[in-house]
N, C-alpha and C positions, 0 to 999 in steps of 0.2 A: 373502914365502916362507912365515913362519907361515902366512898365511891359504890359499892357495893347497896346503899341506897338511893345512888342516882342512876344507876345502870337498874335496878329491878323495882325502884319503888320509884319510878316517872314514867310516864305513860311512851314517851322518846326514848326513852333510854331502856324499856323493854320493848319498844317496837324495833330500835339497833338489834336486840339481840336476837331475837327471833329473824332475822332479814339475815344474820351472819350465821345460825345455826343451821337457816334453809340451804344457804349455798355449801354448807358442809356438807350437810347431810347430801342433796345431790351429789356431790362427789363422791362418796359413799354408794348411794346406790347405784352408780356407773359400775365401781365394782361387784356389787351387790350379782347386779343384773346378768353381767360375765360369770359369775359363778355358777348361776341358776342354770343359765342357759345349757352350760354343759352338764351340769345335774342331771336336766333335763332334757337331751337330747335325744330319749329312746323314748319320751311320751309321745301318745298318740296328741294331733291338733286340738286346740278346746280343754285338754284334761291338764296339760302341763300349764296353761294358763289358769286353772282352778286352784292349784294346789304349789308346785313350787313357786309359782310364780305369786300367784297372791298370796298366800302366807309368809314368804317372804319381804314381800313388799311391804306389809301389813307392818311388818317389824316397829315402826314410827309408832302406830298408833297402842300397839299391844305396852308398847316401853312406857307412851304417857301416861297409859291406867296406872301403870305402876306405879310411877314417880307422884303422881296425882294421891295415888294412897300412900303412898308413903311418906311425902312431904306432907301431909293434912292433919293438923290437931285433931284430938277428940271432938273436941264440939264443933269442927267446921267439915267434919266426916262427909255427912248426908250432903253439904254444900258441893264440896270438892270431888265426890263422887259422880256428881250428877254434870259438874262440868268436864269430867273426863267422862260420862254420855254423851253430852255433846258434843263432843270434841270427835267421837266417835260417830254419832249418827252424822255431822256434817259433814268427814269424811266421807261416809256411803253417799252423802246426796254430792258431794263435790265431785265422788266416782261415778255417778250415776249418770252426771249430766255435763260435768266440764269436760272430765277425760275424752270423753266420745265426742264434744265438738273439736277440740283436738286434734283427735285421729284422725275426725271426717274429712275434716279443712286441711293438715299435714298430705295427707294422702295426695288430696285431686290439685293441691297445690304444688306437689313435689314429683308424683311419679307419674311418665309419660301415660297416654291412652286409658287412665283410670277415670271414666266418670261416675261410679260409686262402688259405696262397699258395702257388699253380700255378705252378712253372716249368717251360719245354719240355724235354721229352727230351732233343731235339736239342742244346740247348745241354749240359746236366750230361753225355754222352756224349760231345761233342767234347774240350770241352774239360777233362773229368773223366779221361780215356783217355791224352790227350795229359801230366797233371800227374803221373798214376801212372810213365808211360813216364819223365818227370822223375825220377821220386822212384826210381826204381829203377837209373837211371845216378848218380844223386847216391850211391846207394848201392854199386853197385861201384866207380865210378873211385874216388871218395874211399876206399876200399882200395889202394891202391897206397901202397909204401913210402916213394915219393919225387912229390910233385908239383910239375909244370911248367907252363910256360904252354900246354900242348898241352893241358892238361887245361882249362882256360879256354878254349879259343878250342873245343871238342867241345860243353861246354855255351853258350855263345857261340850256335855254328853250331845246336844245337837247337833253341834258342829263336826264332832266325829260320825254321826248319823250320815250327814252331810257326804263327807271324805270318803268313808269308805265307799256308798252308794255310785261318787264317783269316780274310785279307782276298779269298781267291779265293772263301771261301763265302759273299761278300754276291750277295744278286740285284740285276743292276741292271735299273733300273726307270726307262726311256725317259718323255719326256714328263710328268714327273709332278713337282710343285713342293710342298714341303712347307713348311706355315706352322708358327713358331714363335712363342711369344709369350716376352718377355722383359721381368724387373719389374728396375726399378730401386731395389736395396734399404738399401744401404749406400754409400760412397765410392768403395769398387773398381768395383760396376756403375755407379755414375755415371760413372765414367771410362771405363770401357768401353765404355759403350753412346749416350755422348754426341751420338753421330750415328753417321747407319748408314755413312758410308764409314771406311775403317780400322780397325773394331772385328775384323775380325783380326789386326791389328797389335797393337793394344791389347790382346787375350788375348794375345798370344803374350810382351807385356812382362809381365803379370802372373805367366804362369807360369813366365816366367822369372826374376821377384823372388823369385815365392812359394819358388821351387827353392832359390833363393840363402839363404832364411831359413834352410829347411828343413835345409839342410846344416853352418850355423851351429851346430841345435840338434844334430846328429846325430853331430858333433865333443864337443859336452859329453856327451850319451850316451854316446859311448865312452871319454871319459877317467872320466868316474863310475862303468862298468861296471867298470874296469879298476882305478879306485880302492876302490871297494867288496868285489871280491871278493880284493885286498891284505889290505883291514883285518878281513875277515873269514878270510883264510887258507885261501880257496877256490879252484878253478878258475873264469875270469871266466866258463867257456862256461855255467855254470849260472845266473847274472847276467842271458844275454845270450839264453837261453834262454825267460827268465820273462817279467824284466822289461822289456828291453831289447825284445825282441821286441811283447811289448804296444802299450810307447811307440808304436815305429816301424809297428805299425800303424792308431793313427790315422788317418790316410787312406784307407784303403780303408773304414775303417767309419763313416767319415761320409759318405764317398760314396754305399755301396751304402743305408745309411740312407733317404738324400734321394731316391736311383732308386727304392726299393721304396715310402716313402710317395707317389712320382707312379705308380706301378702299375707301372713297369718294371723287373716281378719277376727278367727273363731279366739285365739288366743287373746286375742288385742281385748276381746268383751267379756273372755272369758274370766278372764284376770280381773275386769273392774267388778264383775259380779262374785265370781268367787272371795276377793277381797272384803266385800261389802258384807259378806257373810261371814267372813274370821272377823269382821272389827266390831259387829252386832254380838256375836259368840264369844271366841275365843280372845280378844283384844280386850274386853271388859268381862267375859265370865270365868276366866282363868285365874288373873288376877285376885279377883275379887273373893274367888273361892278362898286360895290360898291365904290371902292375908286375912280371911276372916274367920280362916283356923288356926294361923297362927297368936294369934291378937285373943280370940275370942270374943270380940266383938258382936254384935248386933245393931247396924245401921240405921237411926229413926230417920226414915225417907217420908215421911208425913207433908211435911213442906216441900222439901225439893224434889219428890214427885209430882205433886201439883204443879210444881212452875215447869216439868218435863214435860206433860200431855201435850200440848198444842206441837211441840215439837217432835215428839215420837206419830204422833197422828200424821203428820206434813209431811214425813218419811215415808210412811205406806202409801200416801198420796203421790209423791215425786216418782218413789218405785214404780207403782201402777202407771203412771202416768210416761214413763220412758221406756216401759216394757211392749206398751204400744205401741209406740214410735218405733222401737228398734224389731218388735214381731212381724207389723204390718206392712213397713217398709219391703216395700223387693230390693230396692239399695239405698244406702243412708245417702242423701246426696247434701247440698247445699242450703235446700229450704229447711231441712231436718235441721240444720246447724241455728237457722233462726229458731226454730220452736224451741229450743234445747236454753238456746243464750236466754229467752224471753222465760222461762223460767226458772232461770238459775236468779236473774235479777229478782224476778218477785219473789225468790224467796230470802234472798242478801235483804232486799228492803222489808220484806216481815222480820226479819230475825234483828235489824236497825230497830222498829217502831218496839218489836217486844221489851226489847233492851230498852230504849227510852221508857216505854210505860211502866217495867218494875223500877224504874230511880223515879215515877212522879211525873215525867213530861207527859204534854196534852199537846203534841204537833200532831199534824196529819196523820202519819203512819204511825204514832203512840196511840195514837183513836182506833184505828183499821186494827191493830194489834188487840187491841184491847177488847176489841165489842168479841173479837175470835176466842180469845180466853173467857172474857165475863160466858158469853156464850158454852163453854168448856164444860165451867166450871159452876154453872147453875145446880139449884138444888134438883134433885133426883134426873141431873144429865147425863154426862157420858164421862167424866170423872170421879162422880161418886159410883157408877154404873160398874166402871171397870175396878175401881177401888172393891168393891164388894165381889166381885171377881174371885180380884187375887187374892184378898182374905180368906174365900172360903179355901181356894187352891193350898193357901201358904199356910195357914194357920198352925199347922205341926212338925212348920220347919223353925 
């Protein structure tokens, strides 16, 4: 019991754990990533980075909503919910805007004669349109007073909107056989690839182990988010926010990594946006369906939707704001990497000040944080605005 509360109830001793969950889980998605890829080897460029690729990737963040409701008392529901939101929405902002410095820097750094990388229109348009549309239902529903599973099973039904819309925009392409070449580099593709009959069977065990690690670690992620922002006398959503969100995206940035040093720049963006729209969707609306038909519960989000706004709002903001960068650009090159890092920091240091201002501090960025929320959260502003929103929306769920 000592140890057990110095491993999850000290702020060290669940930053240890989450530091040792990450490098698991990375090894995990190395296999992960091998499975997919051969899954996915007859998708068209752009769509198999939508779809196997970022929903599998996803896997980390979909596991924490879980474990997030399922470890959370009754009375600490609406708390613990809302920091498996953020846990989630700062994944999409961490996909948004690290991944892709990243890949940008990876790329002109590693591969000969590359000075930048051209992604299609068509791709940052689909599915850039489609994560806004997300980010902008995540921000009304989650205004409602009370959430239910009717709220899950809306972004649920989205995100299948989503999916299908983009497996109807493959061409198909009669008569035409595509060669793959496949190395065998470690254990896992020797098992996989051991002979050619079965090896879809054999991805489909790997990615079904890798799943099962992945989940393992995703369960300490959240007892260490939940333990750490205890022993610091925080809200955990700022934890889950940062840190939490980082960890759990792992996977998509070794993925999109591996896509962009083989040239398939569309997959490499595709994956970070497609992902950013299973962990708005289906990462938090799946879950949340189901356990709140199992349970039968009804979520009082009264409070901790309040303390959400300023952070679902910053979302929409980052999105828009990288969607430009990545539409307008003719290639992502080096300066793009400064614009990208310059607001990945100011939003670490907003998400620092907010955290300081809900425990009480009056530093610098508990000030800047706070005039943005008191600003928020005025009377007849833009929180009680959207509140009255989603009431009328919700009211006969």
């Amino acid at each position: 019991m000592a140890f057990f509360e110095l491993v999850f109830h000290t702020w060290y001793g669940s930053l240890v754990v989450m530091i040792i969950s990450s490098i698991i889980m990375a090894k995990a998605c190395n296999i992960f990533e091998v499975a997919t890829d051969y899954l996915g080897r007859n998708l068209r460029d752009g769509v198999k980075g939508a779809t196997l690729n970022a929903i599998g990737s996803s896997m980390p963040e979909l596991l924490t909503t879980v474990f997030f409701l399922a470890l959370a008392s009754r009375q600490n529901l609406g708390r613990d919910l809302a920091a498996s939101v953020g846990g989630n929405t700062g994944s999409a902002i961490f996909n948004s805007i690290v991944i892709p410095i990243l890949v940008i820097w990876v790329v002109l750094a590693t591969v000969a004669g590359v000075k930048g990388i051209q992604v299609a229109k068509k791709v940052i348009l689909r599915d850039g349109l489609f994560l806004i549309a997300a980010e902008i239902l995540l921000l009304v529903l989650l205004s409602s007073d009370y959430i239910t599973y009717w709220h899950g099973w809306v972004f649920t039904g989205f995100y299948l909107i989503y999916l299908t819309y983009t497996l109807l925009s493959m061409k198909k392409e009669d008569n035409q056989v595509e060669m793959h070449h496949w190395e065998i580099e470690n254990w896992y593709t020797r098992y996989q690839l051991r002979k050619p009959k079965g090896r879809s069977i054999r991805s489909w065990i790997l990615l079904l182990g890798s799943t099962a690690v992945i989940a393992i670690t995703c369960a300490g992620l959240v007892e260490s988010c939940i333990g750490m922002a205890e022993a610091m006398e925080i809200n955990p959503l700022f934890i889950a926010l940062v840190l939490v969100a980082g960890a759990s995206s792992i996977p998509d940035t070794i993925i999109s990594i591996k896509d962009a040093k083989k040239g398939n720049y569309d997959d490499a963006l595709s994956n970070v946006l497609g992902s950013n729209i299973f962990d708005i969707t289906i990462s938090m609306g799946l879950p949340l369906a189901i356990y709140l038909m199992i349970t039968g519960y009804k979520v009082d989000f009264r409070e901790a939707g309040a303390t959400l706004i300023d952070i679902r709002i910053m979302l929409v903001v980052v999105t828009m704001a990288t969607m430009s960068v990545f539409y307008f650009a003719k290639k992502l090159k080096k300066r793009h990497v400064a614009y990208l890092i310059l607001l990945y920091v100011m939003f670490v240091l907003y998400a620092i000040g907010a955290a300081s201002y809900e425990a009480g501090g009056d530093g610098v960025l508990a000030q800047w944080a706070g005039k943005f929320i008191a600003f928020l959260n005025k009377p007849d502003g833009i929180n009680e605005t959207l509140q009255e929103l989603a009431n009328g929306l919700t009211s006969n769920w």
